[in-house]
N, C-alpha and C positions, 0 to 999 in steps of 0.2 A: 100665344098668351099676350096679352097687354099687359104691359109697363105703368101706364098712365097707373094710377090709386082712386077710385071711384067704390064708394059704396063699403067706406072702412067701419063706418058707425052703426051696422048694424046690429040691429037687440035681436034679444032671443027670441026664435018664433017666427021672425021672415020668414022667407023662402030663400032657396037657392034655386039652381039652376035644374035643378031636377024636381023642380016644385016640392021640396022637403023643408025641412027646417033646420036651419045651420045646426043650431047647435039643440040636439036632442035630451042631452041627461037635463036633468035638476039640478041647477049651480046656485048654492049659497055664497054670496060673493059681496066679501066684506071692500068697499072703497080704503084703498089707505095708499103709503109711499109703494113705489115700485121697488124690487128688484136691489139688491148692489149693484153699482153699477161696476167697480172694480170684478166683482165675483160672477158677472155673467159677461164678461169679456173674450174670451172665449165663442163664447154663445154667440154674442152679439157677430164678431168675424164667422162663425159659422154659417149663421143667416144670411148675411149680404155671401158670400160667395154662391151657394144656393141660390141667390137671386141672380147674381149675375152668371153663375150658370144657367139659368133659365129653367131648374125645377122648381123651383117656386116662385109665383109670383100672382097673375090677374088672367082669369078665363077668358075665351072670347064675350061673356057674359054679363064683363065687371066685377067676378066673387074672386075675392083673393081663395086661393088653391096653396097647400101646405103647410107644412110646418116645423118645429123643431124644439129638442127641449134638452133638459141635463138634469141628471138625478142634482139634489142639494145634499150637501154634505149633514147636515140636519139629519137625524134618528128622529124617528115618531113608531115606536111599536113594532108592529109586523107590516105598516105601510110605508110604501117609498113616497117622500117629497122632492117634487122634482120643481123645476122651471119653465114654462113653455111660453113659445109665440100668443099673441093677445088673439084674440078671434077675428078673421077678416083685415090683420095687417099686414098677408103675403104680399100685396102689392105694393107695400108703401116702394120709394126709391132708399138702397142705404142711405144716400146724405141726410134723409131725416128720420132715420129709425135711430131710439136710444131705449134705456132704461123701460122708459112709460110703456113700451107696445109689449114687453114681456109679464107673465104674472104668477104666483108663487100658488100651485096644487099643496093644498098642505092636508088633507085629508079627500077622502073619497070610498064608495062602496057601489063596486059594480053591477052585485049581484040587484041593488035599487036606487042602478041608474044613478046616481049623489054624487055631486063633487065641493070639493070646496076650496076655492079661493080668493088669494089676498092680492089687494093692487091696486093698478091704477087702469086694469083693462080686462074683459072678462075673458076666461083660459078657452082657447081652441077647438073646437067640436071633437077633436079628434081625442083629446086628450086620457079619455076611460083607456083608451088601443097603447098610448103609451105608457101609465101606471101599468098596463096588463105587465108589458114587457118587464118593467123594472123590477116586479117582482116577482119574475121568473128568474132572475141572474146578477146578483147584487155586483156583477163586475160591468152591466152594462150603464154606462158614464152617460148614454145620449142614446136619443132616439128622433130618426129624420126622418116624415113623411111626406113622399113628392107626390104629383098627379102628371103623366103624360101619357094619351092612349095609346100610342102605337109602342110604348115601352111594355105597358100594362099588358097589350095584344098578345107582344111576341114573347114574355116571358112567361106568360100564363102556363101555369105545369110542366114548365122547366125547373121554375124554381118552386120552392116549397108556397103551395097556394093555399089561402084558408077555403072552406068552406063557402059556393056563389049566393048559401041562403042567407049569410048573413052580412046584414049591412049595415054601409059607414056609420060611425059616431051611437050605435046600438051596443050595448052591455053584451047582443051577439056576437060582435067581430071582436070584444076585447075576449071573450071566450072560447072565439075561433083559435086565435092566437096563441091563448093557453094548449090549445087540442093539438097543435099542428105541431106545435114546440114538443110534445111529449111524443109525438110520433115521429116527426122528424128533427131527433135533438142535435147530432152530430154536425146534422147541414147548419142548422140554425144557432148550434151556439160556436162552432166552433171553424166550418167552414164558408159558403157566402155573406152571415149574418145578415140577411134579406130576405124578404118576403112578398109574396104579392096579396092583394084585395083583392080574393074573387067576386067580393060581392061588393065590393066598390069603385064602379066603375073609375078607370084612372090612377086607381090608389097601388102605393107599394111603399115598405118600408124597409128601413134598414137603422142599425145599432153598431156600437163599438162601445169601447174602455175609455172614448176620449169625443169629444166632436171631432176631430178629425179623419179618426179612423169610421165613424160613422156615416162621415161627406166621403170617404174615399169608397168606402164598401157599396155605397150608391153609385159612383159614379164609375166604377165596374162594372157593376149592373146596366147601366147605360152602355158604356162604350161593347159590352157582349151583345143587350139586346135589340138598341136601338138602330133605326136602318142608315140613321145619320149620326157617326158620334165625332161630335162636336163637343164633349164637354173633356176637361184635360185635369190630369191630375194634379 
């Protein structure tokens, strides 16, 4: 992956590297202030270690690859608000990530594709696959999305894998995720909490009660699957 930051600005509707479009739902996305910046502090240390572990960051491509977010302490209904990385800002370098690159999910509806939110940067493609999770297990605090293939290779149907027909950032894989959770509950909520994307190439997630323990539970997963591990707890 490259470090450099190229190509952070982009709108909805590009392409990516798989000639798809970053970000597929329907985002109502109101401009305004970002984030606290005291209250996603946390977050914000989560992100940059993840970068400087090198699961998230810039594909060989130029497209930033992952992401991360934290439920909000905010009630809204029967939906979780959460916080997540801004779209296409895995690459930035920490020294210049703050407030701004993060953006507040404060409604959404998977089943038509809808999301909505507030900020200063619009929410992460990924982010339908992480409202899924939150509202499978109101104890899950965070949810981390890395991309590395040879991780993705070797853990495929070791660990609990969705469904290869459904892909990234589709109202599918936040579905898959519900399917897989309900069949395989034990492994997912209470033993690796991680996951792979069958049908996302690169993709695998993972969750805790805290950012921490959702960087740690990844970086398990790493150091089991990966044929080099190099990332340290």
């Amino acid at each position: 992956k490259k470090t450099a930051s190229n190509r952070l600005n982009m709108a909805e509707g590009q392409r990516d590297y798989h000639g798809l479009s970053v970000i597929k739902f329907k985002c109502v996305f109101a401009k305004g202030y970002p984030p606290n910046k005291q209250l996603i502090a946390p977050l914000l240390k989560g992100r940059n270690k993840l970068f400087e572990l090198g699961l998230i960051g810039v594909n060989a491509d130029g497209f930033g690859v992952g992401n991360i977010s934290m439920r909000h302490p905010m009630v809204c209904r029967d939906k979780s608000v959460f916080i997540i990385t801004g779209s296409q800002t895995s690459g930035l370098e920490p020294k210049v990530v703050s407030e701004q690159h993060f953006v507040l999910v404060n409604d959404y509806d998977i089943s038509r594709n809808k999301l909505y939110g507030y900020g200063s940067t619009r929410p992460s493609s990924e982010s339908m696959t992480h409202a899924a999770l939150y509202e499978l297990d109101k104890n899950i605090q965070c949810v981390v999305h890395i991309h590395d293939l040879n991780l993705w290779q070797n853990a495929m149907n070791k660990l609990p894998t969705t469904d290869r027909s459904a892909l990234y950032g589709t109202p599918e894989i936040a579905f898959a995720v519900k399917k897989l959770w309900s069949e395989q509950n034990i492994a997912m909520r209470y033993n690796v909490k991680a996951c792979v994307m069958g049908g996302h190439e690169e993709g695998l997630l993972s969750w805790g009660s805290s950012v921490d323990e959702a960087i740690d539970n990844m970086v398990r997963v790493y150091n089991r699957f990966s044929n080099v591990t190099k990332a340290k707890l």
